[in-house]
Each structure stands twice: as structure tokens, then as C-alpha cells.
C-alpha positions as CSV (number, residue, x, y, z in Angstrom):
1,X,-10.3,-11.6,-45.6
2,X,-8.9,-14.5,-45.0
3,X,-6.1,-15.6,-42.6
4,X,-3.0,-15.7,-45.3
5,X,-3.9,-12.1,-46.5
6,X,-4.2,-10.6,-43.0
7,X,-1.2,-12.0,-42.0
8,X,0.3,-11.2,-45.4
9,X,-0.8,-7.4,-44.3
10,X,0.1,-7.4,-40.6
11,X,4.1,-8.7,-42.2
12,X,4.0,-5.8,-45.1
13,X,3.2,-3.3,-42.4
14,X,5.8,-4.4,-39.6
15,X,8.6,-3.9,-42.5
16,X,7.4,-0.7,-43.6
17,X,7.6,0.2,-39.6
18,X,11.2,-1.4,-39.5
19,X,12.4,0.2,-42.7
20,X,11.0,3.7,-41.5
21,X,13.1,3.3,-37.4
22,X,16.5,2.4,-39.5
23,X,15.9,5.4,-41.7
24,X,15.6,7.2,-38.6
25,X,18.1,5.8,-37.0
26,X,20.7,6.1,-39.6
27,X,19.5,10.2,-39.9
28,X,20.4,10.5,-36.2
29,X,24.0,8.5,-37.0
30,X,25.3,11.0,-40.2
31,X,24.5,13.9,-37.4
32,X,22.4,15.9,-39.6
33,X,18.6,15.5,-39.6
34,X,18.1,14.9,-35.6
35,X,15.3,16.4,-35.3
36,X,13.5,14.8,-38.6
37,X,14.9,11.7,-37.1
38,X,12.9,12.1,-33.8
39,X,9.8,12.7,-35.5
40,X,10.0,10.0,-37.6
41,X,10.4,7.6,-35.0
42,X,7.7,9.1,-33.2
43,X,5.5,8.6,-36.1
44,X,6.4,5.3,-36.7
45,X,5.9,4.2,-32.6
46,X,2.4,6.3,-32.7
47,X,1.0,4.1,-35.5
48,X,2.1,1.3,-34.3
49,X,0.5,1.9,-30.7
50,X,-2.4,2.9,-32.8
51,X,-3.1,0.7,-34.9
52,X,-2.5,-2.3,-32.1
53,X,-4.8,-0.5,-30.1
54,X,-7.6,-0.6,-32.7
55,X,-6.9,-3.9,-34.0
56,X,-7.1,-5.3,-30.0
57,X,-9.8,-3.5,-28.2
């Protein structure tokens, strides 16, 4: 793979991560969904850790 694509792949997932926290965040705002809310960030802040992990160990 070369460097374009990976980078390419390393943007597309960071927005997918962003899009997911202000989803969350605007469930927790409307008052309704908190706990949906938590566990979507939770998710999200999981993968990430996991994935970073993988990709630098």
C-alpha cells in the first residue's frame, strides 16, 4: 500500500471517529439518549486506543 492510500485511510477513519463523538455529543445535548451517548463515545475512544495500539507496537 503505498504512502497516499494509507494516509488516505488513516484521514477517512479519523472523520468517521469525529463524526461518531459529535453524534454523541449532540445525543447528550437534546437530553435524551445519555446513556446511548456514553457508549458511543466509549466505542469510538476504544477503537481509537486500539487501533493506535496495533498500528504502533
Amino acid at each position: 500500500m503505498d504512502t497516499g492510500a494509507r494516509i488516505r485511510n488513516w484521514i477517512l477513519f479519523y472523520l468517521i471517529s469525529l463524526v461518531g463523538l459529535l453524534w454523541a455529543t449532540f445525543l447528550m445535548a437534546s437530553g435524551g439518549w445519555f446513556w446511548v451517548s456514553i457508549w458511543t463515545v466509549l466505542a469510538v475512544v476504544g477503537t481509537n486506543i486500539i487501533i493506535l495500539l496495533l498500528r504502533f507496537r
